[in-house]
C-alpha positions, 0 to 999 in steps of 0.5 A: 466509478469503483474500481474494487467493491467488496461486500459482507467479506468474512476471512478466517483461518482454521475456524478463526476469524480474521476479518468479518462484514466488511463492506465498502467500495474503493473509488478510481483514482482514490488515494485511500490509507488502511489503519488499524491495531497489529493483527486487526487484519489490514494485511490480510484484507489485501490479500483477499483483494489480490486473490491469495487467500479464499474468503470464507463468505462475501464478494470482492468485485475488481473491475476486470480490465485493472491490473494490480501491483503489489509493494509488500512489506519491506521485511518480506525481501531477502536484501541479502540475494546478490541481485541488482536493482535492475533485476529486482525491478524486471522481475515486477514483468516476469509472465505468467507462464514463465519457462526456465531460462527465460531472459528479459530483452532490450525493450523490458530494459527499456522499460524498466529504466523507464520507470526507474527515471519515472521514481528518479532511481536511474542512477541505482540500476546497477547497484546491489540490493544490500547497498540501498537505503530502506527509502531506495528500496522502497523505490525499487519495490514501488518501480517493480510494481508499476512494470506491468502498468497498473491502474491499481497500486497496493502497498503495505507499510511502505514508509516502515523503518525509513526517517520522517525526511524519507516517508514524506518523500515517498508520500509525495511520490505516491500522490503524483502517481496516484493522478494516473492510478488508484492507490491503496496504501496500508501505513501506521503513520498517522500523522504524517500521511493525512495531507495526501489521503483522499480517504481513511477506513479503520479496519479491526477485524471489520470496518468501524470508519469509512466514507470519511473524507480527510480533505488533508486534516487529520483533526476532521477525521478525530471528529468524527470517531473515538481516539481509542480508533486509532492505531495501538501504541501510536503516538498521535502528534501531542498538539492536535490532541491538545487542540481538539481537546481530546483526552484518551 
């Protein structure tokens, strides 16, 4: 069963071209990395699939009942607003139809430390988001978007700007809540995500690799796709290339 389809999409922007005959599906429950070259328009892919920007051409299909959270880039958030992580974090329940002077009741808080117990971050509740390291606050925005219970997780870049120790970290993280959800995760770290991927797509202003199942070994997927692929100006681990005997 597929949770997202998304057929001959074609993004542009004044009259340019950002992603053109993109066409695959994203399965429930998959755990699936989106590579490609700065620019490529993995960004702007997911965006497409959250409704924010029109597509020139092309149908993207999200099962209706899903609900969809969101964890941007990390240098999209202002972490210089005096706001708590609790605040943070409730504002992933804000409605729709927001009114001004709207506050948040014991049960949303309720929630919210729920949650916050559930990325291990309790202890962070009344802290200000200036004094969280780049791996808490991303825990924060991760708990954020979990608030309205989604069956969809998107995040981009989530493991940008924060040590190896840390990335890995979150990546465990994200695979135990990838058992109760779909997760879609844009990332340039080649390397170190493979074991926790159920599935790569290489997107350059369309999709060159997809269907290609990573079973945990990034070696399997350098198989079956030229290492010019590969994002621009990542280093890929020395020993896997000299182990495959790939030269670029």
């Amino acid at each position: 069963m597929s949770d997202i389809r998304i057929h001959n999409l074609e993004v542009k922007y004044d009259q340019v071209t950002a992603l053109k005959d993109v066409t695959f599906e994203i399965k429930e429950n998959e755990f699936l990395g989106i590579i490609g070259p700065n620019g490529g328009g993995k960004t702007t892919l997911v965006k497409a699939i959250l409704g924010l920007i029109e597509p020139a051409s092309g149908t993207i299909t999200v099962d209706r009942q899903d609900i969809i959270g969101y964890v941007p880039q990390l240098t999209t958030f202002d972490r210089q607003f005096p706001i708590t992580v609790m605040e943070v974090i409730l504002m992933g329940h804000l409605p729709r139809d927001i009114k001004i002077g709207h506050r948040f009741n014991e049960h949303d808080k309720n929630h919210a430390m729920m949650v916050m117990k559930r990325l291990k971050i309790e202890h962070l509740s009344k802290r200000q988001i200036g004094q969280l390291s780049g791996g808490q606050m991303q825990r924060v925005l991760i708990a954020r978007a979990l608030m309205n219970h989604p069956s969809i997780l998107i995040l981009d870049e989530p493991t940008a700007s924060v040590d190896e120790k840390t990335k890995e970290s979150i990546y465990r993280m994200l695979k135990e809540l990838n058992k109760k959800m779909t997760v879609i995760m844009i990332t340039h770290d080649t390397a170190l995500m493979w074991p926790y991927l159920d599935r790569v797509i290489y997107i350059n202003k369309t999709v060159h690799l997809h269907d290609q199942a990573t079973n945990g070994k990034m070696t399997e997927v350098m198989d079956t796709c030229p290492i010019d692929w590969f994002i621009e100006g990542e280093k890929i681990q020395k020993e896997l290339l000299i182990g495959k005997g790939v030269k670029k």
